[in-house]
Steps between C-alpha positions, in 0.01 A plus 500: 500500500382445166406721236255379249421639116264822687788597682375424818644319743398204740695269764603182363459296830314579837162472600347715195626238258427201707126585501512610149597125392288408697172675424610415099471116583182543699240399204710173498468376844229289587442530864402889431384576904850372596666714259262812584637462843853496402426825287378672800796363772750650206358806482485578802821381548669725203261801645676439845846505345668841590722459168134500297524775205241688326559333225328172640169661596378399154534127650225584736258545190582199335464313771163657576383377158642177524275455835241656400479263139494233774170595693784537775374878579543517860848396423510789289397718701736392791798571275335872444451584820848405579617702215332777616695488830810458374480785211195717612283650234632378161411482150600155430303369836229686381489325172530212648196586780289582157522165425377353829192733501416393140540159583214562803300700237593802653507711178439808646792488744742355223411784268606731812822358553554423115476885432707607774817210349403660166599874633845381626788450289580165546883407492420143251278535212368147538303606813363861320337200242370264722309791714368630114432107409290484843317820535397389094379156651312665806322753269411261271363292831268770558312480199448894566851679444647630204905494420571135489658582207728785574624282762566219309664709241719684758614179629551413121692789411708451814580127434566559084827652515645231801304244289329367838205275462486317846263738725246415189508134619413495863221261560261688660524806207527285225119360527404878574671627224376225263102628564554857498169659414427632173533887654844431574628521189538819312334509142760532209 
């Protein structure tokens, strides 16, 4: 076990890290269906590993929007369904299930399951921003909701103090975020 600068812990080797380096490298690999596939045959494999700790569920979101970045949404929604088997109802599945249903312009159903992840206490902080980062990008996809930006400052105020800026750079959010409407953001 390692224990990083948060104080939280993570396994230095098994299949958690193995599809962590993995899912990293993705945007550099050319023959993206091939690699899609190996996402999904690893995480099924580390969800079928009885040694598989809480702590990896997070993997299953990240790989979600790694798939999902790649058009590769079935994929995506393989791995969730399998997640769902393995750990029943859960927060981090959930999250990752939000971004599925937004990706099929589901907005309604994404909302749904983002305000149920929202009313959890997540155990990493990092997945508590992405769900405020994507409920922002879903309201602001409706052209009809207020309180894209209280999420996005949640997920800001969240991120400031572990200085994270990665969940603002997933593809798919970025372009969203970039044309938020001028009712998204609050007067001085």
């Amino acid at each position: 076990m390692s224990v990083g600068s948060d104080g939280q812990s993570a396994p230095l080797a098994g299949w958690g890290s193995f599809v962590m380096a993995k899912l990293i490298a993705f945007h550099q690999i050319t023959d993206k269906a091939d690699a899609a596939r190996d996402i999904v045959a690893m995480v099924s494999a580390m969800l079928a590993d009885a040694r598989m700790d809480a702590r990896s569920t997070p993997t299953v979101t990240f790989a979600t929007h790694v798939l999902v970045a790649a058009h590769e949404v079935e994929k995506a929604q393989r791995i969730i369904e399998e997640a769902t088997r393995v750990l029943g109802q859960n927060p981090h599945v959930d999250l990752a299930a939000a971004t599925v249903e937004h990706a099929r312009g589901r907005s309604v159903r994404a909302r749904e399951l983002l305000d149920s992840v929202l009313d959890h206490q997540l155990d990493q902080s990092i997945s508590k921003i992405e769900a405020h980062i994507l409920r922002a990008v879903v309201r602001a996809a409706s052209d009809r909701e207020f309180g894209v930006y209280d999420d996005l400052e949640a997920a800001l105020a969240l991120a400031e103090p572990e200085h994270l800026v990665r969940p603002f750079f997933h593809r798919q959010w970025r372009s969203t975020t970039a044309r938020l409407p001028q009712w998204a953001v609050r007067p001085p």
